[in-house]
C-alpha positions as CSV (number, residue, x, y, z in Angstrom):
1,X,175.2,94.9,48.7
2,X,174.2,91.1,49.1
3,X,175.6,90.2,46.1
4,X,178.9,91.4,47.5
5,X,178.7,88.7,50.1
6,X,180.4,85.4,49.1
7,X,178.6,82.2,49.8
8,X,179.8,79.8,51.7
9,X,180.6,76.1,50.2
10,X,179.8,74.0,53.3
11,X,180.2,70.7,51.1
12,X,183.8,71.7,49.8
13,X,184.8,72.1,53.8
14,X,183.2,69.1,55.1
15,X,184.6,67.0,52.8
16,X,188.0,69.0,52.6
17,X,187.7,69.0,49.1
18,X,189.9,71.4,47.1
19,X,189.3,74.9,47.9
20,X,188.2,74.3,51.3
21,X,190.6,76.5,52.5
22,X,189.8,79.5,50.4
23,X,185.9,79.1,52.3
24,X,187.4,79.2,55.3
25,X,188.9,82.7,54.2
26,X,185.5,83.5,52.6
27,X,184.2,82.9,56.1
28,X,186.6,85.4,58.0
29,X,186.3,87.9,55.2
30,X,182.7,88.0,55.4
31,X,182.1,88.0,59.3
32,X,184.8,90.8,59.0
33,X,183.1,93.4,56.0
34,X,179.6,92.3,56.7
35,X,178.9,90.6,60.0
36,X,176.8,87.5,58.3
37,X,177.4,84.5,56.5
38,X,175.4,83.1,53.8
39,X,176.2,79.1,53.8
40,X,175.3,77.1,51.2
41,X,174.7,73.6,52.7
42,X,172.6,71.2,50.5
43,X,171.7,68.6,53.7
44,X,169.4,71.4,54.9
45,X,166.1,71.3,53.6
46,X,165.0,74.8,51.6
47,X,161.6,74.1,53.1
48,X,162.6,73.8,56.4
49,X,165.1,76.9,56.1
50,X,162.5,79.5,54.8
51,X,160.1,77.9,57.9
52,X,162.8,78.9,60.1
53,X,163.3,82.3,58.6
54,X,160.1,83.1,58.7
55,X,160.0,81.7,62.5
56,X,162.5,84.6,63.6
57,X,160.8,87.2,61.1
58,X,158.2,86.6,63.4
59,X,159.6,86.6,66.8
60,X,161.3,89.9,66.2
61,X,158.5,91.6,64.8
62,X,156.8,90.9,68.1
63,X,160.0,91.6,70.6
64,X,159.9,95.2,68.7
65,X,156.4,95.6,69.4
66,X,156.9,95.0,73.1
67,X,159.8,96.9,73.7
68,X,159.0,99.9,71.4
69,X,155.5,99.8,73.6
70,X,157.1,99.7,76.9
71,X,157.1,96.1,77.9
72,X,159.6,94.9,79.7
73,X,160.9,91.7,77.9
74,X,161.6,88.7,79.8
75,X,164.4,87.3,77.2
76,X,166.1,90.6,77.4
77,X,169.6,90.1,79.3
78,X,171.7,93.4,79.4
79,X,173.6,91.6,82.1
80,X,174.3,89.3,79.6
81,X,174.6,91.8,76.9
82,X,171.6,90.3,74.7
């Protein structure tokens, strides 16, 4: 299924190159079938990126843990739906 998902072309948007437009679509069509984007944008370090992924791999795993024990969670906000 991921390899249905189109990637993203940041550089081709930012700098309006041609095609931009059809990225735009990409984007819209994506958020639309599958609710996620994967954006290729080569100013962002891959280092820091899997750092980050594995930042919120981490968080979640905890927040499950919690709220599947019990706990009330503190970041939580059904008011706020999140």
């Amino acid at each position: 299924m991921s390899s249905d998902i189109p990637v993203i072309d940041a550089v081709k948007y930012i700098n309006k190159q041609e095609g931009w437009e059809e990225e735009c679509k990409k984007v819209a069509y994506s958020f639309h079938k599958f609710g996620i984007l994967i954006f290729k944008d080569p100013r962002v370090n891959e280092h820091d990126n899997d750092n980050y992924i594995d930042l919120v791999e981490k968080y979640f795993d905890q927040v499950s843990k919690k709220f599947y024990a019990g706990e009330t969670l503190k970041d939580c906000r059904p008011d706020l739906y999140y």
